[in-house]
C-alpha positions in Angstrom: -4.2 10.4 -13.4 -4.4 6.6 -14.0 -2.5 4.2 -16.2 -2.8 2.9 -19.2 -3.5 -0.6 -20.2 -0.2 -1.2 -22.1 1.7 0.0 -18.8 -0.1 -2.3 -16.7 0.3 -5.1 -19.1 4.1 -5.0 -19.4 4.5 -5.6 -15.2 1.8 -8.7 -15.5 3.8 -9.7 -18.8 7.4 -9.7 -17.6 9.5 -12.4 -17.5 10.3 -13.6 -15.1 7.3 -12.5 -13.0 8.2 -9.9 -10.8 5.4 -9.4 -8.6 4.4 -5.5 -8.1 1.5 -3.3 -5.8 -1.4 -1.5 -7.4 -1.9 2.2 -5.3 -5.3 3.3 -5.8 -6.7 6.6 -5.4 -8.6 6.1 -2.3 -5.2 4.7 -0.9 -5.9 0.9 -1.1 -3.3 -1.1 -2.3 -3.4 -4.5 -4.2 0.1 -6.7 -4.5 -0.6 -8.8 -7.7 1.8 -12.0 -6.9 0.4 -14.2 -9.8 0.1 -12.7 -13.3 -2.7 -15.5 -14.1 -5.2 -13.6 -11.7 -5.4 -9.9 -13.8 -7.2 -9.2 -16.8 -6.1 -5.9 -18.2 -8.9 -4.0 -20.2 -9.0 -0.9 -22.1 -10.1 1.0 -19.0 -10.6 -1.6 -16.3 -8.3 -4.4 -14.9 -10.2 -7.8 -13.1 -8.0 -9.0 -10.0 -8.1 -12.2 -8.5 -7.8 -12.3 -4.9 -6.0 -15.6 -4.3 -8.2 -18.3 -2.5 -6.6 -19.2 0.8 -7.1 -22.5 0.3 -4.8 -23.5 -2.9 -1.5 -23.0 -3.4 -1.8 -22.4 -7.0 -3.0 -19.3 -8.1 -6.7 -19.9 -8.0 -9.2 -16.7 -8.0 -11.8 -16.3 -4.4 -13.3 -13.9 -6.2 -12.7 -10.9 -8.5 -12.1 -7.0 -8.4 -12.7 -4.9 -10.6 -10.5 -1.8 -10.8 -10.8 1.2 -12.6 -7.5 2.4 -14.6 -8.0 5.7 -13.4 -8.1 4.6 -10.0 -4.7 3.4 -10.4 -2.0 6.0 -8.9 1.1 4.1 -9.1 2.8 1.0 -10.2 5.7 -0.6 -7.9 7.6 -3.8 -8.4 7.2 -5.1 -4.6 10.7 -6.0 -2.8 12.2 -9.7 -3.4 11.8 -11.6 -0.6 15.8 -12.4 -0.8 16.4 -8.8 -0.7 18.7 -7.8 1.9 
C-alpha cells in the first residue's frame, strides 16, 4: 500500500495545477489546493494547511504524512464542473 514519491510529485507538478485529495489509511483526507504547500520526500510528504488569514498560499502549520499512509490519489472536481 502507499505511493510513491514520483507519483505524488507528478499531481503537485502539473500544469496547470489541478488541485487533487490525499486518502489516508485511517480514512482522513487532505485536498492539496496549492502545490507551493507540499514537500514530497522519499517516504514522507510535508503539507501546509493554508492559514485562514491570507489569500495566498501561506502554511498555518505543517503535516507530516507518511507515503504509506497514502491510499489514493484523486484530482478533486473543478468548481465549473457541471
Amino acid at each position: 500500500m502507499g505511493v510513491r514519491p514520483l507519483d505524488l510529485l507528478r499531481f503537485v507538478q502539473e500544469r496547470p495545477f489541478r488541485p487533487f485529495r490525499l486518502t489516508l489509511t485511517d480514512g482522513r483526507t487532505m485536498d492539496i489546493h496549492h502545490p507551493e504547500l507540499v514537500i514530497v520526500g522519499q517516504s514522507t510528504a510535508a503539507i501546509g494547511i493554508p492559514s485562514p488569514r491570507y489569500a495566498e498560499p501561506v502554511s498555518d502549520r505543517l503535516v507530516e504524512v507518511s507515503l504509506l499512509h497514502v491510499m489514493q490519489l484523486e484530482h478533486l472536481p473543478e468548481a465549473n464542473a457541471g
